[in-house]
C-alpha positions as CSV (number, residue, x, y, z in Angstrom):
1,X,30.2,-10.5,214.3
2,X,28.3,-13.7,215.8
3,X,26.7,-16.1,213.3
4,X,23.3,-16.7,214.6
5,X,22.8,-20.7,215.0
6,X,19.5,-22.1,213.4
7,X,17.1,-23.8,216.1
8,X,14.5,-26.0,215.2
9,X,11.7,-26.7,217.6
10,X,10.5,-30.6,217.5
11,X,7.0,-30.5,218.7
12,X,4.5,-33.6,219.5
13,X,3.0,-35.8,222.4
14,X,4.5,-38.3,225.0
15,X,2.5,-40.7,223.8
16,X,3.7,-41.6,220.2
17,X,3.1,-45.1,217.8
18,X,6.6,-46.6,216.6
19,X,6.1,-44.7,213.0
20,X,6.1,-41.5,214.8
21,X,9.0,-41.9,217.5
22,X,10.8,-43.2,214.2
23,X,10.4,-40.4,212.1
24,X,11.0,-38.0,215.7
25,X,14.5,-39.6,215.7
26,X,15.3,-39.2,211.7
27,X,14.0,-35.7,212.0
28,X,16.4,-34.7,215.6
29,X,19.2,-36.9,213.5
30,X,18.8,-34.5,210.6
31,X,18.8,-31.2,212.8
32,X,22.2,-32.3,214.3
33,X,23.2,-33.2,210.8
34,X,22.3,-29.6,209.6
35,X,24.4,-28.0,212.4
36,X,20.6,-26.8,214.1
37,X,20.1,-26.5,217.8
38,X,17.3,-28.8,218.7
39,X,14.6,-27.4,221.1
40,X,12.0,-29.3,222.6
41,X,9.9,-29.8,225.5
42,X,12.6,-32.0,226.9
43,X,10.2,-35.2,228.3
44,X,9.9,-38.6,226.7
45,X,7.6,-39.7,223.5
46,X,8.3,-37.6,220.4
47,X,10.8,-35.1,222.5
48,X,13.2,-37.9,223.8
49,X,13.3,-39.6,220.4
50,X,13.7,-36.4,218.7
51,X,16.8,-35.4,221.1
52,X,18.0,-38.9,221.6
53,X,18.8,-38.8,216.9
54,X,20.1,-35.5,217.5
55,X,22.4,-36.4,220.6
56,X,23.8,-39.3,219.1
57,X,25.0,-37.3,215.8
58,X,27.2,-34.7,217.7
59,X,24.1,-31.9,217.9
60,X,23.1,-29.9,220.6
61,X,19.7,-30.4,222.3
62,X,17.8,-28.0,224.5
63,X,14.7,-29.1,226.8
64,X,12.3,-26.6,228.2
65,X,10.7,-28.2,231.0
66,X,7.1,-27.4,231.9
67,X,8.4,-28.1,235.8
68,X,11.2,-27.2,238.1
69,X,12.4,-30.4,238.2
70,X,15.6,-30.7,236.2
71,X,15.2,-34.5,236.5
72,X,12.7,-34.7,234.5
73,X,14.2,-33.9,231.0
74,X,14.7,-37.6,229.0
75,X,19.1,-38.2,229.1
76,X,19.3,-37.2,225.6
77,X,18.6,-33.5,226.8
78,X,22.2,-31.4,226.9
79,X,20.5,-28.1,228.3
80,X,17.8,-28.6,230.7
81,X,15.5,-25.3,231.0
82,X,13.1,-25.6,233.9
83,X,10.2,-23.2,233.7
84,X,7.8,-24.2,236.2
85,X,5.3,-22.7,234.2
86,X,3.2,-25.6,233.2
87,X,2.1,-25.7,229.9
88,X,2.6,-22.2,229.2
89,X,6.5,-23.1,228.7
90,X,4.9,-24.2,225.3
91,X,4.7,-20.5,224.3
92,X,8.9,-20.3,225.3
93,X,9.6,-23.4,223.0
94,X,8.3,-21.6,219.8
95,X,9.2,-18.4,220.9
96,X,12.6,-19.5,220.9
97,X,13.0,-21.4,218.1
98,X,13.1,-20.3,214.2
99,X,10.8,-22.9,212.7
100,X,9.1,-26.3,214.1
101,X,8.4,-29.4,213.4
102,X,5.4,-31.1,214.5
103,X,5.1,-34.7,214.7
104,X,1.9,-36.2,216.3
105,X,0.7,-35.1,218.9
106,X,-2.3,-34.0,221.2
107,X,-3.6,-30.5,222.2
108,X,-0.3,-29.3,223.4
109,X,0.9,-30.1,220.2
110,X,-1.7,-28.5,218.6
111,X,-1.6,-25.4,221.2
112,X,2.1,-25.2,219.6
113,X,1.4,-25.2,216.1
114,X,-0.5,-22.1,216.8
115,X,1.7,-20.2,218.7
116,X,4.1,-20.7,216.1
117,X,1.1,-19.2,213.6
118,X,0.7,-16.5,216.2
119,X,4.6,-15.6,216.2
120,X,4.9,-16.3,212.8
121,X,7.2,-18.7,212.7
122,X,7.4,-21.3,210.0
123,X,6.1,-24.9,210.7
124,X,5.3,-28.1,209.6
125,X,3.2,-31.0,210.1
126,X,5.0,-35.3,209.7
127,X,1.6,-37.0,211.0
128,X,0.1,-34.4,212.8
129,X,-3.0,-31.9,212.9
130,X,-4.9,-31.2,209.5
131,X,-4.6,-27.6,210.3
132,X,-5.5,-24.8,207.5
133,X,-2.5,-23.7,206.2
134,X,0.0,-25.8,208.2
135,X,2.0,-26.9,205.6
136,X,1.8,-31.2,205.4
137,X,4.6,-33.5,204.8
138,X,5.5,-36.8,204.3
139,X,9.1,-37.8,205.9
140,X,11.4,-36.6,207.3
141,X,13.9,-35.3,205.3
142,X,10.7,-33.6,203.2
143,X,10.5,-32.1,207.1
144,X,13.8,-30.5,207.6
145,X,14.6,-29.4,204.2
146,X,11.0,-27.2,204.2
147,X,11.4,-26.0,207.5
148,X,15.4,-25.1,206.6
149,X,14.3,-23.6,203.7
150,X,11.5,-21.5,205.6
151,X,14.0,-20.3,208.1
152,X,16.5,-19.3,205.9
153,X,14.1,-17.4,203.5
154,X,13.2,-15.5,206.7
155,X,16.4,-14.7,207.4
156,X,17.6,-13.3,204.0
């Protein structure tokens, strides 16, 4: 029998202040740390930060490109995943994961947070949209120990 291996989706913009690319690398850091698969849209800002913490402590990082253009995932990303899709490959990210993590962000973030509402997927927010119920936290490790805790209250 195959243990099934958490993933955790790390969701925000490619344009991010130095607070939120900060907390994008604690949070990927934390992921690896936690033996999690780190998904992600696989570009720069929030994604690169998030999968450049995650690379650099021994985790496995996944980027699900919105082109076909393998070339564009940041170098932190281990498995490149082109969709040419556009952003529609935001629906794959939080289909695939088991919980996310949103942190700043734009539209696309926010077009994330509800598909993960729509799949019903657990999901947090470090700095991002005021949504009604989208669960608000205030670091990092306040992050991945709710999200954890969602997904493995799921799972049970």
């Amino acid at each position: 029998m195959q243990t099934k291996q958490v993933k955790v989706a790390v969701i925000g913009g490619r344009k991010s202040d130095e607070e939120d690319i900060d907390n994008a690398y604690q949070i990927g850091k934390l992921i690896a740390e936690n033996h999690a698969i780190l998904i992600c849209g696989g570009r720069s800002g929030i994604m690169e930060a998030a999968c450049k913490g995650a690379f650099e402590a021994g985790g496995m990082t996944v980027g699900i490109l919105p082109g076909r253009d393998e070339s564009d995932a940041n170098e932190w990303v281990k498995l490149v995943i082109p969709t040419g899709i556009g952003l529609a490959r935001n629906s794959i990210i939080t289909c695939a994961c088991d919980g996310a993590i949103a942190i700043g962000g734009k539209y696309g973030t926010l077009s994330e947070i509800a598909y993960c509402f729509q799949f019903d997927k657990p999901v947090c927010s470090l700095n991002s949209w005021p949504v009604e119920g989208l669960k608000q936290v205030s670091s990092p490790k306040e992050a991945i120990d709710y999200i954890l805790k969602e997904i493995n209250n799921d799972t049970c």
